[in-house]
N, CA and C atoms as an extended XYZ file, in Angstrom:
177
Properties=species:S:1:pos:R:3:atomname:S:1:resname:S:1:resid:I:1 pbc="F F F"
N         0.888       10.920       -5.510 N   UNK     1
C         0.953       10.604       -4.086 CA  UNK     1
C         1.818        9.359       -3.913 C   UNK     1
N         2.724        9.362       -3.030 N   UNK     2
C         3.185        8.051       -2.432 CA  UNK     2
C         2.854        7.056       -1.827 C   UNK     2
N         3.227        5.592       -1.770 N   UNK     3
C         2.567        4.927       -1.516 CA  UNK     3
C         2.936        5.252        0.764 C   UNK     3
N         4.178        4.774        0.487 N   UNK     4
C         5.058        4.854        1.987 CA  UNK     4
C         4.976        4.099        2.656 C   UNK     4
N         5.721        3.940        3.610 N   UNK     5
C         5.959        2.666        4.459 CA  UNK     5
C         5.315        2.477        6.151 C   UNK     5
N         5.107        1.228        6.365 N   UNK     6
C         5.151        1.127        7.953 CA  UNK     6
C         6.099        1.740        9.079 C   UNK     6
N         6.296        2.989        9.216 N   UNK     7
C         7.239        3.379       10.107 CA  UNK     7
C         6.847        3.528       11.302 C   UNK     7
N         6.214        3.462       12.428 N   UNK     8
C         5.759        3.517       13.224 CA  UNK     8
C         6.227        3.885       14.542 C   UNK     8
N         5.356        4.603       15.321 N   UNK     9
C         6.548        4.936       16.630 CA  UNK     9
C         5.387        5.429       17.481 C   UNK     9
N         5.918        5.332       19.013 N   UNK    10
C         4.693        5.308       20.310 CA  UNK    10
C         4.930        6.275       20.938 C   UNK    10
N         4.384        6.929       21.041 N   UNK    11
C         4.525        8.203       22.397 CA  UNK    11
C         2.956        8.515       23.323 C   UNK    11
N         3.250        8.060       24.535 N   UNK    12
C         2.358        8.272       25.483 CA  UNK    12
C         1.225        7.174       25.210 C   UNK    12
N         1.552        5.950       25.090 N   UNK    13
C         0.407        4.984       24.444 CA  UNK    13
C        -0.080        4.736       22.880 C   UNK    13
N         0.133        5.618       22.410 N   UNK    14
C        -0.316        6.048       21.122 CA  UNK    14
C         0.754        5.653       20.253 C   UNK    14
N        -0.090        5.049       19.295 N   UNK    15
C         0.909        4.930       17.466 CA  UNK    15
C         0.783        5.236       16.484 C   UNK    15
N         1.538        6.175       15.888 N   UNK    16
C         1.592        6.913       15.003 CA  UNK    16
C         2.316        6.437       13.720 C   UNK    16
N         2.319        6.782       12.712 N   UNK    17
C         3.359        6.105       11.309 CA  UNK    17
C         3.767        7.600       10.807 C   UNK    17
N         4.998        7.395       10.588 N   UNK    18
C         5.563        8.551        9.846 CA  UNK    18
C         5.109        8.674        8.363 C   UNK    18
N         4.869       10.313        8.036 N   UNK    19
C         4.374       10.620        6.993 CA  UNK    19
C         2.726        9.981        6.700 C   UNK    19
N         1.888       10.247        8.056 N   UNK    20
C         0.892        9.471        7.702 CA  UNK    20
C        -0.002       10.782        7.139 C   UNK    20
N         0.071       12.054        7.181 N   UNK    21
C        -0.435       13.558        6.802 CA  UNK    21
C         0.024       13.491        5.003 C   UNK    21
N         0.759       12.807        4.652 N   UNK    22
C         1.539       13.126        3.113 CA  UNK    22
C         1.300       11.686        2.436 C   UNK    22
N         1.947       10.211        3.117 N   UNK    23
C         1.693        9.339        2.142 CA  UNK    23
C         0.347        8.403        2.580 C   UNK    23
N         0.042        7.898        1.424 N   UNK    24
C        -1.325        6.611        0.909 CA  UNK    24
C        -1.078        5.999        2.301 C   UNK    24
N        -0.060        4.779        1.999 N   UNK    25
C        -0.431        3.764        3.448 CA  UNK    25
C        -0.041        3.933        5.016 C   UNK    25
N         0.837        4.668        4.768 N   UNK    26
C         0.598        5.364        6.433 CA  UNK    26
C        -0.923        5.785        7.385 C   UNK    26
N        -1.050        6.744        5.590 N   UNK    27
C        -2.566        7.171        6.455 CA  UNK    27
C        -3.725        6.193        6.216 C   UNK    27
N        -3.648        5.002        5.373 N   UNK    28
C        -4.750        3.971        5.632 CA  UNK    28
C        -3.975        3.692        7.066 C   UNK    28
N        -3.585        3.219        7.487 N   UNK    29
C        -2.581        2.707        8.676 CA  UNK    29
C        -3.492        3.298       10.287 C   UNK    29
N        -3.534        5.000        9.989 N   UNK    30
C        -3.978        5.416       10.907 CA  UNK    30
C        -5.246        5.354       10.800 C   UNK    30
N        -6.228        5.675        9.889 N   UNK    31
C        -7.904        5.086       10.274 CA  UNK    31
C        -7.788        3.633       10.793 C   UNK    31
N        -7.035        3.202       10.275 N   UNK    32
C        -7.917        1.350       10.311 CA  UNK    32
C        -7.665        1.357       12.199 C   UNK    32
N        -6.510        2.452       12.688 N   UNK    33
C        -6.406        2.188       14.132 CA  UNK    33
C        -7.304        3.522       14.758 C   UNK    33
N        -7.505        4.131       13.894 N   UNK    34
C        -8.888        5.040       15.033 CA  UNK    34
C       -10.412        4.527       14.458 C   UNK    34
N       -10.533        3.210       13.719 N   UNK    35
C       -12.091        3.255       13.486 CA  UNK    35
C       -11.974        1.666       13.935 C   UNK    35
N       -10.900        1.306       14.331 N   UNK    36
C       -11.361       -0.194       14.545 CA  UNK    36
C       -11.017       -1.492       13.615 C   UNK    36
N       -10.528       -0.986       12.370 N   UNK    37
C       -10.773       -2.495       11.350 CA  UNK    37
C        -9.399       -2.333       11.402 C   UNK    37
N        -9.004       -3.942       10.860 N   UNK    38
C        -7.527       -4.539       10.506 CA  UNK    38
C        -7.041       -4.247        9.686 C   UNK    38
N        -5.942       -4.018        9.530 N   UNK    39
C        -5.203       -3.166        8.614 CA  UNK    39
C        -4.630       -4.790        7.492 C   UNK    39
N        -4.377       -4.575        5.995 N   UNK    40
C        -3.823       -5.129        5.153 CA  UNK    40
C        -2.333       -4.847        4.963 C   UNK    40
N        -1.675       -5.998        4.948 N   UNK    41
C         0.163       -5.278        3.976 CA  UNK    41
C        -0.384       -4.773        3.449 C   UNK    41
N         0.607       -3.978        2.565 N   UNK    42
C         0.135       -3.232        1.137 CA  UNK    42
C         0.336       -4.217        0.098 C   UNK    42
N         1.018       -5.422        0.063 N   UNK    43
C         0.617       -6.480       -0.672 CA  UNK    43
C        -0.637       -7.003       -1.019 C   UNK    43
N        -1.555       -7.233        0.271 N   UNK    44
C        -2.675       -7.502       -0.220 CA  UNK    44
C        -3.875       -6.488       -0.365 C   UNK    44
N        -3.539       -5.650        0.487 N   UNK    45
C        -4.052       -3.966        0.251 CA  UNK    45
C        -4.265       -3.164       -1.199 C   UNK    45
N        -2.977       -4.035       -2.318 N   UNK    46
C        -2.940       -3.413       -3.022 CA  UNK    46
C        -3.711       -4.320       -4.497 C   UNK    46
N        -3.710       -5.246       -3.805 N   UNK    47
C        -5.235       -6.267       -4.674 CA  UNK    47
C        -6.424       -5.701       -4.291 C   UNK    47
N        -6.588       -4.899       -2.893 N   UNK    48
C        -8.282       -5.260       -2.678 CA  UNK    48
C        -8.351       -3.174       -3.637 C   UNK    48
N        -7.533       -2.651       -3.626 N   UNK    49
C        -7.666       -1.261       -4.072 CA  UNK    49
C        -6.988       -1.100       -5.700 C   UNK    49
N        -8.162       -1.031       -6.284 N   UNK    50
C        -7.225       -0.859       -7.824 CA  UNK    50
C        -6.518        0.260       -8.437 C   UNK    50
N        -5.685       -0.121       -8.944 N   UNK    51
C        -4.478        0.739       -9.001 CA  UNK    51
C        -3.551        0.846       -8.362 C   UNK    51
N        -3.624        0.800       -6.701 N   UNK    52
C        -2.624        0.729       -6.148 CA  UNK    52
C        -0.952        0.091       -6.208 C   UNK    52
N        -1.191       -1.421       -7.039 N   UNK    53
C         0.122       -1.820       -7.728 CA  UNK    53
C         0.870       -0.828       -8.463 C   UNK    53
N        -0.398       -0.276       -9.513 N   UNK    54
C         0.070        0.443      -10.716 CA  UNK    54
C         0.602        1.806      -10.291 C   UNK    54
N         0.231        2.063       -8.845 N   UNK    55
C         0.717        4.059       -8.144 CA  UNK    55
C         2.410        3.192       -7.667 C   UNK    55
N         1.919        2.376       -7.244 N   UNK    56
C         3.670        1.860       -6.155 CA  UNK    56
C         4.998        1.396       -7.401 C   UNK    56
N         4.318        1.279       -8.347 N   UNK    57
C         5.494        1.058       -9.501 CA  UNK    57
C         6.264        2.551       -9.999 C   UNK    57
N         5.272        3.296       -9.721 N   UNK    58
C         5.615        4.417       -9.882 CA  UNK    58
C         6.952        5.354       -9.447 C   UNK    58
N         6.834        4.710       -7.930 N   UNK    59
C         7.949        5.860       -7.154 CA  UNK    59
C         9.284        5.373       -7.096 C   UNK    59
């Protein structure tokens, strides 16, 4: 799986991140904005989740 990037884009109020259905941080991206909590870079995102350094070296 990919890690992927902040791409983000608004239609009708709403924000969406590209590739949030396919990659890792897109789709953390979209819970943390339909349940409420603050979202991490993937810098520090990728301290609080292990492995995550070790998947993003990957691609």
């Amino acid at each position: 799986m990919l890690i992927g990037t902040k791409k983000e884009f608004r239609e009708d109020g709403a924000v969406f991140y590209e590739h949030s259905d396919e990659r890792l941080y897109p789709n953390y991206l979209t819970w943390c904005g339909e349940n409420g909590r603050e979202n991490q870079s993937k810098g520090r995102g990728g301290a609080a989740i292990p492995g995550l350094n070790e998947l993003n070296k990957l691609k």
